[in-house]
Biopython code that builds the backbone (N, CA, C, O; Angstrom):
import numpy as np
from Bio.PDB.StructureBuilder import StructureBuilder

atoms = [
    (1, "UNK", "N", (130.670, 23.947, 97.861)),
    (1, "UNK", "CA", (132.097, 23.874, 97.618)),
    (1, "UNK", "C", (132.483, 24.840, 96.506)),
    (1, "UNK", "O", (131.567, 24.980, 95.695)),
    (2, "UNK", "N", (133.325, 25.383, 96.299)),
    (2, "UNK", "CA", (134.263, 25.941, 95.335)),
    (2, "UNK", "C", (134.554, 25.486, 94.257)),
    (2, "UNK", "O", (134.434, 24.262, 94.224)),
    (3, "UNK", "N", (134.956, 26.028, 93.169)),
    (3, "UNK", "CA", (135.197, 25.052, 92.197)),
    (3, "UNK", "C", (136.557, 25.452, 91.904)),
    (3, "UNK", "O", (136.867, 26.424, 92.594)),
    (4, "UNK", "N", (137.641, 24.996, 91.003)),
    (4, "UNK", "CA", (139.012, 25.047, 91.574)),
    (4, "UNK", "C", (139.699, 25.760, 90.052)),
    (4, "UNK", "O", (140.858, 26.057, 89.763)),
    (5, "UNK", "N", (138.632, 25.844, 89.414)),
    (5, "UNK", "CA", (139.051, 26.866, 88.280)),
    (5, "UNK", "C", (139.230, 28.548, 88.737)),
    (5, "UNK", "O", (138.093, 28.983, 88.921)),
    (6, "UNK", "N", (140.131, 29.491, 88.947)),
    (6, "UNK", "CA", (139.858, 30.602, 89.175)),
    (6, "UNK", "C", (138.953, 31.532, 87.884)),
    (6, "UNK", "O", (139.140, 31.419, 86.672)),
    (7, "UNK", "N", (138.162, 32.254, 88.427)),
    (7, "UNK", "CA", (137.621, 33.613, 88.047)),
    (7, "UNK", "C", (138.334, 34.524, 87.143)),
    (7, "UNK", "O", (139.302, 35.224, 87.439)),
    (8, "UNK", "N", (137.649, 34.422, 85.824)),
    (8, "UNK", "CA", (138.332, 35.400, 85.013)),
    (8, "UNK", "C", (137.604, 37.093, 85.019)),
    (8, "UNK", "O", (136.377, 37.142, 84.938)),
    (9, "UNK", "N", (138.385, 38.421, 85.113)),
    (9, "UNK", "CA", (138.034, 39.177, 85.481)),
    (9, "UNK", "C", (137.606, 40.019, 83.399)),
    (9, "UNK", "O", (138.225, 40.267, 82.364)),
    (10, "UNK", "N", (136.332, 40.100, 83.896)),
    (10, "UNK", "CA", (136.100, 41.233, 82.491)),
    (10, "UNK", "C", (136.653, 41.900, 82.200)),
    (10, "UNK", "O", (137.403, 42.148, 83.144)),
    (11, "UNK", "N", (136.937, 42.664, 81.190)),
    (11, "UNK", "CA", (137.561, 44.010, 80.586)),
    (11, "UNK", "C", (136.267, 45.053, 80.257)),
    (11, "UNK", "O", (135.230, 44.523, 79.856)),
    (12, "UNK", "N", (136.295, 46.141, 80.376)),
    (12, "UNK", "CA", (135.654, 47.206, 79.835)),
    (12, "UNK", "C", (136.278, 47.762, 78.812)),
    (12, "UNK", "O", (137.417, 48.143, 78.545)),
    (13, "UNK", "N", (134.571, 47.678, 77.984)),
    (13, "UNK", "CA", (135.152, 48.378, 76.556)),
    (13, "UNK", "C", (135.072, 50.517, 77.065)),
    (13, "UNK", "O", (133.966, 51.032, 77.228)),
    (14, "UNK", "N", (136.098, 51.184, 77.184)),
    (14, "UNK", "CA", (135.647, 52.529, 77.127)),
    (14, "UNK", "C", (136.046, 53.049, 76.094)),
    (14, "UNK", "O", (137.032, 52.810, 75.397)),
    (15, "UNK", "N", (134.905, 54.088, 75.976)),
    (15, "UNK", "CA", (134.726, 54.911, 75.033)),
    (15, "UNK", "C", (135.570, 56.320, 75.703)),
    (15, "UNK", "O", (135.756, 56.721, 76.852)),
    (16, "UNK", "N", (135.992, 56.862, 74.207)),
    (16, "UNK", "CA", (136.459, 58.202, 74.537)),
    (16, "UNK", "C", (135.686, 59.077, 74.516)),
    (16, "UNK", "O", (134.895, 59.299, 73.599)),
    (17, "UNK", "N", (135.844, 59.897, 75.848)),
    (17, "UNK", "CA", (135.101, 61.225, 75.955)),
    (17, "UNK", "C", (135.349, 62.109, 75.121)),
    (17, "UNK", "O", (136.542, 62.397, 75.025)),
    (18, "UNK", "N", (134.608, 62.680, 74.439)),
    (18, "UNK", "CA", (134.910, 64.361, 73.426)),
    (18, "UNK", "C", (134.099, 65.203, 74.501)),
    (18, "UNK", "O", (133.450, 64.708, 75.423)),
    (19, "UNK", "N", (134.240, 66.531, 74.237)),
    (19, "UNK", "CA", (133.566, 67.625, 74.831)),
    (19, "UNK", "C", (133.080, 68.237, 73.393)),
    (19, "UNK", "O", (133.447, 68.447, 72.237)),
    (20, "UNK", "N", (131.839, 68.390, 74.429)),
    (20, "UNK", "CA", (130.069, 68.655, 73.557)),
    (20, "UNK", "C", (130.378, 69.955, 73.069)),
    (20, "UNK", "O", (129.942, 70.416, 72.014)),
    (21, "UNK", "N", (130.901, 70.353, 73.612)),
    (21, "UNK", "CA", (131.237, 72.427, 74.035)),
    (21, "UNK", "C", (131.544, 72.095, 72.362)),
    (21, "UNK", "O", (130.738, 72.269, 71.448)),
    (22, "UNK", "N", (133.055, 71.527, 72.235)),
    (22, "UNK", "CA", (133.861, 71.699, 71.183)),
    (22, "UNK", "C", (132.935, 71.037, 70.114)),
    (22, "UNK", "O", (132.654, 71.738, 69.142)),
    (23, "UNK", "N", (132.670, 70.377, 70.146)),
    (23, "UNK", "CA", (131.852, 69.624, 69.383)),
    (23, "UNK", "C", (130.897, 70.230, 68.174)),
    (23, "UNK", "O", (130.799, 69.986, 66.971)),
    (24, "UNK", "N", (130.201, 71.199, 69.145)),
    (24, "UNK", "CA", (128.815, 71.845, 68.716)),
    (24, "UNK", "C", (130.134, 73.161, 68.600)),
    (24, "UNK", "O", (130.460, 73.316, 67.423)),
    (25, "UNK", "N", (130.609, 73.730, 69.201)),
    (25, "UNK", "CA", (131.925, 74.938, 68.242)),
    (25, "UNK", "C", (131.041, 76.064, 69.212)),
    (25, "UNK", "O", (130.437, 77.047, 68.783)),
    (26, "UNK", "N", (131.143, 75.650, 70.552)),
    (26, "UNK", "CA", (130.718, 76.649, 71.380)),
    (26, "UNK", "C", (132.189, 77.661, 72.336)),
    (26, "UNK", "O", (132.747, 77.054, 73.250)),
    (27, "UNK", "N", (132.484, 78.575, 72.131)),
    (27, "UNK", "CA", (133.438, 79.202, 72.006)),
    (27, "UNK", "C", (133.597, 79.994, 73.485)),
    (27, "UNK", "O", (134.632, 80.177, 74.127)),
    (28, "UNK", "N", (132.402, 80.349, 73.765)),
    (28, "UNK", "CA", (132.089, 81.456, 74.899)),
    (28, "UNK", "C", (130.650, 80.512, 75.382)),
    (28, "UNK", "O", (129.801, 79.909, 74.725)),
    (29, "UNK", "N", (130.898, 80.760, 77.096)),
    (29, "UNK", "CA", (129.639, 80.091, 77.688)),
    (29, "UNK", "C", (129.058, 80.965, 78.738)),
    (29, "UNK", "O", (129.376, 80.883, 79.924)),
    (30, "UNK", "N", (128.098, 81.899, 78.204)),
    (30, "UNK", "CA", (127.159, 82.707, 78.971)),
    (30, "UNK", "C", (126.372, 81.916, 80.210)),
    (30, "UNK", "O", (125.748, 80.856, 80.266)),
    (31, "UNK", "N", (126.770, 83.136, 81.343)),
    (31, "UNK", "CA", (126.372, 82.516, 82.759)),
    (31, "UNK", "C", (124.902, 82.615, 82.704)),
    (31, "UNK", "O", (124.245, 82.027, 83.563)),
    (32, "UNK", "N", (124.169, 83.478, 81.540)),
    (32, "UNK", "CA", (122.501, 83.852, 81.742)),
    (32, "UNK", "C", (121.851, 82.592, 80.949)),
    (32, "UNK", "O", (120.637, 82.654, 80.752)),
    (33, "UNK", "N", (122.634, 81.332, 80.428)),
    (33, "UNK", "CA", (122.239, 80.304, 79.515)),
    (33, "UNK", "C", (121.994, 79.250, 80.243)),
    (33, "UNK", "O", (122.512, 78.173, 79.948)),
    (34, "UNK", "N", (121.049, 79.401, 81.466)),
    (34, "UNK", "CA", (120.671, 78.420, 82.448)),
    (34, "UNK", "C", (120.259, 76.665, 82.024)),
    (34, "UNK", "O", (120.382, 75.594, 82.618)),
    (35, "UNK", "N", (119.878, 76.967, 81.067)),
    (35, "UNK", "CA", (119.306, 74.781, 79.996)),
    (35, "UNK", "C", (120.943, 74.828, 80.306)),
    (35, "UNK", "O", (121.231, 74.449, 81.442)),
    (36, "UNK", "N", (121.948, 75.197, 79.546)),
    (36, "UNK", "CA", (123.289, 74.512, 79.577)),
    (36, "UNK", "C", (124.068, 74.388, 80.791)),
    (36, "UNK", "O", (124.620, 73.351, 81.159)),
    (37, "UNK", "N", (124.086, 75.719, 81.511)),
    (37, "UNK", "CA", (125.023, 75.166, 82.733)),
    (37, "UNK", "C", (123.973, 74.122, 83.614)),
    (37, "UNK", "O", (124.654, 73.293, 84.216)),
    (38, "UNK", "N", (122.523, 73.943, 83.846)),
    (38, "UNK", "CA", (122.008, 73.115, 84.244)),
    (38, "UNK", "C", (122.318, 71.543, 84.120)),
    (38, "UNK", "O", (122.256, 70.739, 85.050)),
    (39, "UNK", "N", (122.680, 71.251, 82.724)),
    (39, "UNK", "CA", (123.631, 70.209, 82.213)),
    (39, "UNK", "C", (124.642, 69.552, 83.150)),
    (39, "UNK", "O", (124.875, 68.375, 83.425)),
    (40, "UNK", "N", (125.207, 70.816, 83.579)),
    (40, "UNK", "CA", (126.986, 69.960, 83.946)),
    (40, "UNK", "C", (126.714, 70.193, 85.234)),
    (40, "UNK", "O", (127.752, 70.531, 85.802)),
    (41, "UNK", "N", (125.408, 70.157, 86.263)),
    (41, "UNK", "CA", (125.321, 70.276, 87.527)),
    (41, "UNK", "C", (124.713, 69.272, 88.186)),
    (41, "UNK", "O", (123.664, 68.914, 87.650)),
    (42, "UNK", "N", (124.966, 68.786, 89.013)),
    (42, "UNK", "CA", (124.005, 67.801, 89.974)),
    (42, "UNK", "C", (122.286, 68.568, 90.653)),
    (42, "UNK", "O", (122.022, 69.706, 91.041)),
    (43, "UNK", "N", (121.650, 67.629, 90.563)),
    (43, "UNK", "CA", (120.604, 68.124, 91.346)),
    (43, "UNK", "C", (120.854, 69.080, 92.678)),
    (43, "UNK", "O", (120.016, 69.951, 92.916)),
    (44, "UNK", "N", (122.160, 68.901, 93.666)),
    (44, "UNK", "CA", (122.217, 69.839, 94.749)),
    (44, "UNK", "C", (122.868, 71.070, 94.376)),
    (44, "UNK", "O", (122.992, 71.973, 95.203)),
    (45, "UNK", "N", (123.407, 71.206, 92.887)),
    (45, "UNK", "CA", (123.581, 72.444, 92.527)),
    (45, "UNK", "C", (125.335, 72.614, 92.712)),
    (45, "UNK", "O", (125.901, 73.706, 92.766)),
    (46, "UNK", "N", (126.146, 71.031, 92.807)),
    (46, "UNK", "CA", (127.485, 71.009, 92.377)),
    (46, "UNK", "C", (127.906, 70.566, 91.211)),
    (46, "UNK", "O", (127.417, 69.585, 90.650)),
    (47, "UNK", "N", (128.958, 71.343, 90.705)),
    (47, "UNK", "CA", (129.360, 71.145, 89.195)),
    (47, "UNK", "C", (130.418, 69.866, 88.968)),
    (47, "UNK", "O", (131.321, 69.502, 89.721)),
    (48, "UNK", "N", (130.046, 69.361, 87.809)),
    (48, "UNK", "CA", (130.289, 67.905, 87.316)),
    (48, "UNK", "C", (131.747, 67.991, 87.214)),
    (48, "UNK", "O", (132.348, 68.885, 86.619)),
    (49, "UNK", "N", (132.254, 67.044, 87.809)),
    (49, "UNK", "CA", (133.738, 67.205, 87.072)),
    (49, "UNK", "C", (134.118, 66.536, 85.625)),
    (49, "UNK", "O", (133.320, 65.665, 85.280)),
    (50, "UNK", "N", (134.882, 66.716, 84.984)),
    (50, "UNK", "CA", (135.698, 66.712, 83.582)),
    (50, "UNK", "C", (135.629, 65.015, 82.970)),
    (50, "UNK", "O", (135.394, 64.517, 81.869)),
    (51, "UNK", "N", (135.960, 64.495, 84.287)),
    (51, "UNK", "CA", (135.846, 62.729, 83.853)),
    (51, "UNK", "C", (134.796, 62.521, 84.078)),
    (51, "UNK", "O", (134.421, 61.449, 83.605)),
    (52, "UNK", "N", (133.998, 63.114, 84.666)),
    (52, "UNK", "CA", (132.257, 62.519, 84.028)),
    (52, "UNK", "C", (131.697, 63.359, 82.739)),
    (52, "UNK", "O", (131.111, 62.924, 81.748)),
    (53, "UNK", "N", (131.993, 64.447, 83.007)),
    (53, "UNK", "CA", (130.842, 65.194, 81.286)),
    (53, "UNK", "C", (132.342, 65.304, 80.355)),
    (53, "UNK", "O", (132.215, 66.237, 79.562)),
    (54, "UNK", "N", (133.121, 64.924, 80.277)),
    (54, "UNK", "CA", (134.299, 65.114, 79.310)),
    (54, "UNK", "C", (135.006, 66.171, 78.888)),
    (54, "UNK", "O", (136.052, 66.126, 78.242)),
    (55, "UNK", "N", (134.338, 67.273, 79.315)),
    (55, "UNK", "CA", (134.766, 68.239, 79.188)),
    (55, "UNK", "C", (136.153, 68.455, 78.673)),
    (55, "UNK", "O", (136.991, 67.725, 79.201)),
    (56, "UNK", "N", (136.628, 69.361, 77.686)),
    (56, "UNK", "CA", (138.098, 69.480, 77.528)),
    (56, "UNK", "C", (138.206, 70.660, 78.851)),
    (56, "UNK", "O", (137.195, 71.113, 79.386)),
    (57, "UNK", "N", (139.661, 71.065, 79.268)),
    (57, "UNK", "CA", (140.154, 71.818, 80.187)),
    (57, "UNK", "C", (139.480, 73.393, 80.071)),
    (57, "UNK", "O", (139.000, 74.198, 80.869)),
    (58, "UNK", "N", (139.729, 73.345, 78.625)),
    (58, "UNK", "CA", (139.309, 75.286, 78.422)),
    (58, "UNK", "C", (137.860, 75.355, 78.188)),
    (58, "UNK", "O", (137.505, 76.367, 77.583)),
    (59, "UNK", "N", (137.034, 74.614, 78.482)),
    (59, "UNK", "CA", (135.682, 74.746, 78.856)),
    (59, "UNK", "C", (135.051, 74.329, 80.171)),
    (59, "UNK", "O", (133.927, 74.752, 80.444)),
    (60, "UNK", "N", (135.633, 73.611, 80.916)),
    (60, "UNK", "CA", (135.293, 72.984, 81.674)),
    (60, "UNK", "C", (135.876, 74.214, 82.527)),
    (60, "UNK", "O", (134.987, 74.343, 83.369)),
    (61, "UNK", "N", (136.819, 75.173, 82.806)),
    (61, "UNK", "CA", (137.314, 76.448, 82.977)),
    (61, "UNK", "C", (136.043, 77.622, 82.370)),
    (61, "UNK", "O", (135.498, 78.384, 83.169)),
    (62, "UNK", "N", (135.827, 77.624, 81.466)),
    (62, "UNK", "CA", (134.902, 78.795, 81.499)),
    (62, "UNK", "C", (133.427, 77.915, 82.222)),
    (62, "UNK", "O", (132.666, 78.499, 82.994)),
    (63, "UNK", "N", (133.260, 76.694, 81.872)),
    (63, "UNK", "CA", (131.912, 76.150, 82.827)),
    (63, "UNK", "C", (132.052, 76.775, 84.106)),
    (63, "UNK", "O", (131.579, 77.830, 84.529)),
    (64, "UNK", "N", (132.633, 76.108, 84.525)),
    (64, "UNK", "CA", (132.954, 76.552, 86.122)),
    (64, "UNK", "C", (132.773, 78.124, 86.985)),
    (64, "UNK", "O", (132.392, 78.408, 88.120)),
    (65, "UNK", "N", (133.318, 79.041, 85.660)),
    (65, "UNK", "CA", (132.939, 80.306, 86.075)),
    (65, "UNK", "C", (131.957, 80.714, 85.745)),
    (65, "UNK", "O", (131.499, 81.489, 86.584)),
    (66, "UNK", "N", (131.175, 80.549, 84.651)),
    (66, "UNK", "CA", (129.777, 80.759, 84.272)),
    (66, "UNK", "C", (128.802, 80.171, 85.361)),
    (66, "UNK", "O", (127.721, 80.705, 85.610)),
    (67, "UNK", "N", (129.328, 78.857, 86.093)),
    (67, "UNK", "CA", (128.054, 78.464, 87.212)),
    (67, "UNK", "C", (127.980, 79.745, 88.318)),
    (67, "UNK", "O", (127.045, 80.472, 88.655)),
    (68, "UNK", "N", (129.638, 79.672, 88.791)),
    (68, "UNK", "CA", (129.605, 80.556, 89.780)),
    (68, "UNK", "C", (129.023, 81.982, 89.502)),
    (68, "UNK", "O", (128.304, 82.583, 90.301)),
    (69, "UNK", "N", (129.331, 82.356, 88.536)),
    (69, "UNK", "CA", (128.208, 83.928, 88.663)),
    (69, "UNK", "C", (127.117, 83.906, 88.752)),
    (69, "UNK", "O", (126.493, 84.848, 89.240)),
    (70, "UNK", "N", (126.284, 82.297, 88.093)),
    (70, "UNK", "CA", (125.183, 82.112, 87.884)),
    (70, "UNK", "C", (124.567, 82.401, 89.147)),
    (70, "UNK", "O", (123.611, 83.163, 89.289)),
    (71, "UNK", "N", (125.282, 81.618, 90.272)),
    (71, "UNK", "CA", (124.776, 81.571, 91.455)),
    (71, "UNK", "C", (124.994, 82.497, 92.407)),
    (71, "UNK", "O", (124.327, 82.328, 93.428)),
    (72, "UNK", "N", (125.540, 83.196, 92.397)),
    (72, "UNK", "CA", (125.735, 85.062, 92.474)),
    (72, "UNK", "C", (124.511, 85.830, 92.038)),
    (72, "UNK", "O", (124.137, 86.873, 92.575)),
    (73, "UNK", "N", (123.970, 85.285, 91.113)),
    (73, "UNK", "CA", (122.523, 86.128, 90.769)),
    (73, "UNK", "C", (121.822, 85.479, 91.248)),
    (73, "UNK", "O", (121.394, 86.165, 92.176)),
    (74, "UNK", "N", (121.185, 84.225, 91.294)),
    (74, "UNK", "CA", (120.674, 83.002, 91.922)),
    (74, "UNK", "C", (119.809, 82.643, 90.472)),
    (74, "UNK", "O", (118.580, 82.575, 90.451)),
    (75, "UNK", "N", (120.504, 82.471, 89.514)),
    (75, "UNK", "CA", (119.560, 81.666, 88.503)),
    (75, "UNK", "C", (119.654, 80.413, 88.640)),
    (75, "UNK", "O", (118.749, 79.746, 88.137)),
    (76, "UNK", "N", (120.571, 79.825, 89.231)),
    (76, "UNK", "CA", (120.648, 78.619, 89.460)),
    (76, "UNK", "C", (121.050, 77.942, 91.151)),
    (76, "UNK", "O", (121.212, 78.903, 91.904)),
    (77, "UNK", "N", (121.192, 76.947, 91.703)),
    (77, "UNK", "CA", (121.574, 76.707, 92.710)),
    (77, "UNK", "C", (123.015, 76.693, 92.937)),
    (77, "UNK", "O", (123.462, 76.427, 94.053)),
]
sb = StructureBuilder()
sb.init_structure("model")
sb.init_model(0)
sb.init_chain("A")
sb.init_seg("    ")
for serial, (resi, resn, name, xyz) in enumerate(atoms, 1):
    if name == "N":
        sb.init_residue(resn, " ", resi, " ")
    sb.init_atom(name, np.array(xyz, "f"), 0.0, 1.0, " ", f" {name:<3s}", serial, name[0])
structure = sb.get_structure()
């Protein structure tokens, strides 16, 4: 049987995302710096979006183009 009290629903505590980029005062993100763009990529070699690695906009913008050249040379997938 049921019991006739309803279900109280949890809250999540979230934390605010910062971006690491800004953080560490990384300014410019070289496409030949394979450890870092490796970071913001999935194992099949697609790039993370912004609400998962936190990225602010104007890095998560140069990320994005630094993968793609990467993979133009094939240092990465």
């Amino acid at each position: 049987m049921k019991s006739s009290r309803p279900r109280r629903k949890r809250r999540r505590v979230l934390r605010t995302k910062t971006c690491r980029l800004c953080e560490n005062k990384i300014h410019v993100i070289d496409f030949k710096d394979v450890d870092l763009i490796q970071r913001y990529q999935t194992e099949g070699g697609r790039i993370l979006p912004r609400r998962v690695t936190g990225n602010c906009y104007k890095h998560q913008q140069l990320l994005s183009a630094a993968v793609k050249r990467a993979r133009v040379l094939a240092l990465v997938l």
